[in-house]
N, C-alpha and C positions, 0 to 999 in steps of 0.2 A: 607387372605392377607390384608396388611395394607389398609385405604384410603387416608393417608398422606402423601406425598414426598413434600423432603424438599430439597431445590437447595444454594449451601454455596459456595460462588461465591467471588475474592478479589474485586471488583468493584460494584458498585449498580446497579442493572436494572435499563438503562433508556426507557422511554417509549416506543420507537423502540425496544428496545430486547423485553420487555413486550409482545407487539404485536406481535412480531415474535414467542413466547412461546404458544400466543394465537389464532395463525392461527396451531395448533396440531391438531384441529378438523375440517381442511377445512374452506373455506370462505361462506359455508352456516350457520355457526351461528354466534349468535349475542350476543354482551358484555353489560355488566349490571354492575352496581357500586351499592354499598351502603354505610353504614356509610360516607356520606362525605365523598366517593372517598377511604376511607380506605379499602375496600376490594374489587376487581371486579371481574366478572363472567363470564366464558363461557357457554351463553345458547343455548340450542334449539332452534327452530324456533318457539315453542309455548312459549319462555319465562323458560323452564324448567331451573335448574340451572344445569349443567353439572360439573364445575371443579368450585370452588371459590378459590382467589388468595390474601393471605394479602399484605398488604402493606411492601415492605424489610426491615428489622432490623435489625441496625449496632449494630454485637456484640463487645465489647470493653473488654470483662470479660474473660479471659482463662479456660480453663474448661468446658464451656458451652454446649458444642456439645455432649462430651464427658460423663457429666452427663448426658442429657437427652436420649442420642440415643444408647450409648455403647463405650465402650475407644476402640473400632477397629477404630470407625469413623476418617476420617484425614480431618482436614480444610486448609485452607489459613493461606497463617503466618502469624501476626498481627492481626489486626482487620479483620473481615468480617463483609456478609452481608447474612443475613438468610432470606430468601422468600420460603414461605410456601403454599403449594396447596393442598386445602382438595376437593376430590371426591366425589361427590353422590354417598352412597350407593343404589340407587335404580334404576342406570343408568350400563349396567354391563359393557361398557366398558371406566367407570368412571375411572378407575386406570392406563389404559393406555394414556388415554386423559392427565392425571395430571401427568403422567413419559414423556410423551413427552414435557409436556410445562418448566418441570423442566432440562430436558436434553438438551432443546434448549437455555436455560438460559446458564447451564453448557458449552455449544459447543461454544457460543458466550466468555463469561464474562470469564470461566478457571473454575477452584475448582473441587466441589466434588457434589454426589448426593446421598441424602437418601430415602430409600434405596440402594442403588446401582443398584440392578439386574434392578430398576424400568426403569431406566435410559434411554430414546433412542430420535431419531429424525423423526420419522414416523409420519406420517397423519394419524389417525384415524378414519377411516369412521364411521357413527353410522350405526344403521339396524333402519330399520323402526318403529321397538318396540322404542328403545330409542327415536327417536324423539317425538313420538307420545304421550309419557308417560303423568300421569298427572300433570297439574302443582302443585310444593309443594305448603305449606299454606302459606300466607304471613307474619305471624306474625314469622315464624321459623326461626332460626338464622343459619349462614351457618354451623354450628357443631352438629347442631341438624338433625338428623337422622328419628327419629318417634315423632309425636307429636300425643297427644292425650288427651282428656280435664281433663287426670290428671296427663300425666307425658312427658317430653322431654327425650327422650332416645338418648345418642351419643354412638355411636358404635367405640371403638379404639383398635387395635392391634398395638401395640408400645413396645417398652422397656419398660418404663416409662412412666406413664399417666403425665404430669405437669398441671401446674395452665397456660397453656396459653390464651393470648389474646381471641380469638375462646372459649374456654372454658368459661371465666370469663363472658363473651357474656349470653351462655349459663344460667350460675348461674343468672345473673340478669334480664333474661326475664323470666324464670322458677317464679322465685322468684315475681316477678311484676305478673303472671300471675297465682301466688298460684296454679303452679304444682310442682311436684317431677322432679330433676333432676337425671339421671338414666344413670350412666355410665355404659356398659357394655365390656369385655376384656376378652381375653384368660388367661387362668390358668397361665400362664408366666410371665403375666406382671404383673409390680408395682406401685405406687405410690407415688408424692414428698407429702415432708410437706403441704406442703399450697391443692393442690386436695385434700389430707387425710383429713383436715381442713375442707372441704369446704362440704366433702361427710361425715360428721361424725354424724350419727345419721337421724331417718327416718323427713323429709318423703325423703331425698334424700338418694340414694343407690350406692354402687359400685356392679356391677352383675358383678360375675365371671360365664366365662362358662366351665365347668368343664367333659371333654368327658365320667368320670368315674358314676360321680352322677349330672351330668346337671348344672343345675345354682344356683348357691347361694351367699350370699354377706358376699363380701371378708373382710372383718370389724369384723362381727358381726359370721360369721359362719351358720347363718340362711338359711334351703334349701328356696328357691324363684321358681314360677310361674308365669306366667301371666295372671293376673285376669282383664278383663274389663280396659283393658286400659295403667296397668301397672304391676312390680315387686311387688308381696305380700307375706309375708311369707307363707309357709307352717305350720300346725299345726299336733303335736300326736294327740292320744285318748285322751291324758290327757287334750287337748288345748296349750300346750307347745309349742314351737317353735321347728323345730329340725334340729339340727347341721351335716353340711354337713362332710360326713368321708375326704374329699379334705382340709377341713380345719384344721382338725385334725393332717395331717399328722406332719411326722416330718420334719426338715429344709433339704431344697435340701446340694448335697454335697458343691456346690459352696458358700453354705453361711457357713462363717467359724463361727465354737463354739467361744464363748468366744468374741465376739465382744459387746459393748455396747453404751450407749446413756445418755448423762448430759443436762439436759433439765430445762431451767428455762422458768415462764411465770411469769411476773412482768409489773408491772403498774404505770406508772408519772404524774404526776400532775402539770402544770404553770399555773401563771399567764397569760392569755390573752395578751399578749404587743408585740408591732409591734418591738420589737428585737429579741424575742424568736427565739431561732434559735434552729430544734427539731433534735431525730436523737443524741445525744449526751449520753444517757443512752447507748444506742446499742452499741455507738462507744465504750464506756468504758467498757461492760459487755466483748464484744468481744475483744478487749485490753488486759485486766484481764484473759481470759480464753485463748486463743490461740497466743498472744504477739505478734499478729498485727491487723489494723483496719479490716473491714471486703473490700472484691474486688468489689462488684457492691450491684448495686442496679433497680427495675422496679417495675412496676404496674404490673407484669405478667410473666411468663417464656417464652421462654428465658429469662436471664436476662443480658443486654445488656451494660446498663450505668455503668461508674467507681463509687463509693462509694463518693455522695458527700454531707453533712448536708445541706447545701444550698439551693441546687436545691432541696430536699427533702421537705424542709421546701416551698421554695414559690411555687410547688406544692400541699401541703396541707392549706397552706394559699389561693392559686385560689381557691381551691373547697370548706374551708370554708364559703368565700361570697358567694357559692352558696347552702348553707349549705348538701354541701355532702362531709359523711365521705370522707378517705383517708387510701387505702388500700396497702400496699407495699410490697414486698421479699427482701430479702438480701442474700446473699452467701457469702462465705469465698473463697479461693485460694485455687487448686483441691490439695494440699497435706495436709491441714486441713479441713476434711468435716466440714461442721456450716453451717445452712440457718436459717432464719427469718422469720416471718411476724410480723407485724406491723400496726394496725389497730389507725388511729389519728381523735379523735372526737373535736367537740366544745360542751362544757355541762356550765351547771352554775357553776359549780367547777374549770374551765379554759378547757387550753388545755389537754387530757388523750392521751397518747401513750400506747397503748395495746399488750403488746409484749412478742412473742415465740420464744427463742432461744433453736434451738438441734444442737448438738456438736459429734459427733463419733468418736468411738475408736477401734483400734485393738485390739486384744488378750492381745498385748505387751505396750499398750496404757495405762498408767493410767487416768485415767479422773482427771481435777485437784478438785477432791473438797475443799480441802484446801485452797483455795482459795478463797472460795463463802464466806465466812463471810468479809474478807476484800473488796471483790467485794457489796456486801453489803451494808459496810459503806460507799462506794466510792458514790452509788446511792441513797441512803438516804442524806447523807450532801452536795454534789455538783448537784444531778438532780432528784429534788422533788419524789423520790421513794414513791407508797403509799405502795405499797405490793407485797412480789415475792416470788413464793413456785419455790423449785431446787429440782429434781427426777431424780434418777436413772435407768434407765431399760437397760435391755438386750434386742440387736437389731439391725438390721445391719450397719456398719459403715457409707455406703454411706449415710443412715438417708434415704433411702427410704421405702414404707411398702408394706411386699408381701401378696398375699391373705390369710394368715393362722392363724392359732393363736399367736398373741404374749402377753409374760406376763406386765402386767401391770405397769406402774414405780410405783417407791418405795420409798415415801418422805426422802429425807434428811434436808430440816431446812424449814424454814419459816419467813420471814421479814415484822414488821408491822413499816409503816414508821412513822414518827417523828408526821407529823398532826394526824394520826389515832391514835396513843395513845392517844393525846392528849383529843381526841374526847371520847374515851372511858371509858380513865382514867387511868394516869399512875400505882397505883397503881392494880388496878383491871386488865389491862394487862400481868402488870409484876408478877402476880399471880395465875398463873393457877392451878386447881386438879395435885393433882402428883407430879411428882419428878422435871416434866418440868418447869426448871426457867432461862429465858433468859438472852440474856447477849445485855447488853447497848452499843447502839451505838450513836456516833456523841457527842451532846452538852449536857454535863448535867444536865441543866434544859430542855432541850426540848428533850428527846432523843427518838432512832427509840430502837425497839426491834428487839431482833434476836434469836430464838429457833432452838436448835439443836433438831431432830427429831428422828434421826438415822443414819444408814450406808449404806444404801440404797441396802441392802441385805435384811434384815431381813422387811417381810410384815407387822408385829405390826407397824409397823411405820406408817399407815394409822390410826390406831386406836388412836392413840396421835394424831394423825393430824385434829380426828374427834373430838375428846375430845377439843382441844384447840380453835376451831370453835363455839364449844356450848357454851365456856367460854366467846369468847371474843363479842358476841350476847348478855349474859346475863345481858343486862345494858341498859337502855333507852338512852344512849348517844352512842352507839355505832353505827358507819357509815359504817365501812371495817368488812372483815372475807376473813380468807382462802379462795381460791377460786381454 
């Protein structure tokens, strides 16, 4: 059973309904805050944390519920308000505690409650076990589950794992504190873009549990144990890694054949100048591929806010006077699947936007490729393009990823923008091994390249891809490459 319920209410909790959510467990316990009031607690009387409660989230984005929890879900019509109560796992009548505080939110304010069944208005007594328990660590964030001095384990049964708030927690205290973040999930569930992002590659993990062959990670295929602390592969005779038969399988029925994925990751370059207004590549990639802007935008899923450059921008302008990145998602409107992330640094190069656009299709969907060379020119000559590889793969439309195998994307072209050649050198650019000779974009003295790779069927198309990598490295002036 999940430890998440989530209360989608047309009205915002005010502090009264709050408290009234928070007397679910009797007036012998006691509340706790942290982040600056961002997230508060129902404790025991020793301090333990019983239910954590974030702070409510006006969603403004259509769609939202729906991608993350399942298109049954029904919301408020218009905007809402998302308030979210995650459970102790090591409290057992942590789930009850958090369906009641969520069902009294619901009873008060109107809406709906996720999961549904969780839903009620009952007092919860604890048992003596529960109160007595110990207190967690204090360094743990309220998503972290197990802590151990090499890995943070969050335990999620969900639809969909997202990138949220809670989670993003997670990542950067794991990360500050040089452990493995280690999600683990039932064989059912999936993952967005940005979690997939975020778990790609060790020492962080996605642990699937799998009732047939146990645990193994849902990425990589690799069977997993727990060694000392955390998720570690398992090895053959040979020392090999070995791949779980769960990963193997074939696609469930519900995921239909034939659906795929147009996936660009591309990279811009400004000038440092207090007009830069960022967020303008995206808007045009996503323009160009699905012929409207994208619908929201947040630091995390949900994602809540309308799609604005503005606020995006003096958001990543705040955090650079404190020189920290700026980390974003983007989504499209629920009958064009599209999401984003968007990574904005300050380097001695200027400003870099770091950006992954995935796009889904149906069966009946062409992807537009056609399109990517003009999209191309568009971000080379109007918003400093350094570099952007476009791949094809088959995979599910919604753009989430399930625990199994999926095949690899499949380069279709390659964009090196107007300063990178320059850096390189136009000629030795525009001359690679092979047949591969690109086609000129923008201004003819200064122009960006654009190499057609393939069809994004055919896997040779990595092997050109590696080839033009080694080409365009082979120069003491060269600063960019594939990536």
């Amino acid at each position: 059973m999940t430890k998440d319920v989530i209360a989608l209410t047309p009205k915002m909790p005010d502090i009264n309904t709050l408290l009234a959510g928070l007397f679910a467990g009797g007036p012998d316990l006691g509340v706790n805050s942290l982040a600056e009031g961002a997230v508060v607690q129902l404790c025991a009387p020793n301090g333990r944390p019983l239910v954590s409660v974030e702070a409510p989230l006006l969603i403004q984005v259509p769609g939202e519920a729906q991608r993350l929890l399942g298109a049954e879900v029904t919301t408020p019509d218009g905007s809402y308000w998302w308030t979210e109560a995650r459970a102790s796992t090591a409290v057992e009548e942590g789930e009850r505690l958090a369906g009641s505080f969520a069902g009294r939110l619901a009873a008060v304010l109107g809406g709906t409650v996720w999961p549904p069944e969780t839903a009620h208005t009952d007092v919860v007594p604890l048992t003596s076990q529960d109160v007595t328990a110990n207190t967690a660590p204090a360094t743990a964030s309220p998503a972290v589950d197990v802590l151990t001095d090499k890995a943070a384990v969050v335990i999620q049964d969900r639809p969909v794992v997202a990138m949220t708030s809670w989670l993003a927690d997670a990542v950067r205290g794991a990360t500050a504190d040089d452990r493995a973040l280690q999600i683990v999930t039932p064989a059912h569930t999936r993952l967005t873009l940005p979690t997939r992002t975020a778990l790609q590659g060790p020492p962080n993990r996605w642990v699937v549990q799998d009732p047939t062959c146990g645990y193994y990670d849902g990425l990589s295929g690799a069977e997993l144990h727990w060694n000392e602390g955390h998720f570690t592969p398992g090895k053959s005779a040979e020392g090999k890694p070995r791949i779980a038969e769960a990963f193997k399988r074939k696609p469930a029925a519900s995921d239909t054949p034939g659906e795929h994925q147009l996936l660009l990751s591309f990279q811009t370059t400004h000038p440092a100048d207090e007009h830069l207004q960022l967020g303008g590549a995206l808007e045009a990639a996503w323009q160009a591929l699905t012929g409207t802007p994208p619908a929201g935008w947040s630091t995390a899923e949900p994602i809540g806010l309308p799609w604005s450059p503005r606020q995006l921008t003096e958001l990543a302008r705040a955090r650079a006077q404190k020189n920290t990145p700026t980390w974003l998602t983007t989504v499209g409107t629920p009958d064009r699947p599209a999401l984003a992330t968007t990574r904005i640094t300050h380097t001695s190069a200027g400003i870099e936007e770091h950006i992954t656009l995935a796009l889904g299709y149906a069966p009946d969907e062409a992807p537009p490729v056609d399109a990517i060379t003009s999209l191309a020119e568009t971000l080379a000559t109007e918003h400093g393009l350094a570099s952007m590889l476009a791949t094809l793969r088959t995979g599910r439309r919604d753009l989430t990823a399930p625990p199994r195998f999926e095949a690899p994307p499949i380069p279709l072209s390659f964009t090196l923008g107007a300063e990178a050649v320059s850096e390189i050198g136009l000629t030795h650019a525009q001359n690679p091994p092979g047949d591969l000779r690109p086609g000129r974009l923008g201004r003819t003295a200064r122009p960006a390249l654009h190499y057609i790779l393939g069809d994004g069927i055919d896997p040779t198309s990595w092997a050109a891809l590696q080839q033009l990598a080694q080409h365009l490295k082979a120069t003491p002036g060269a600063a960019r490459s594939p990536r």
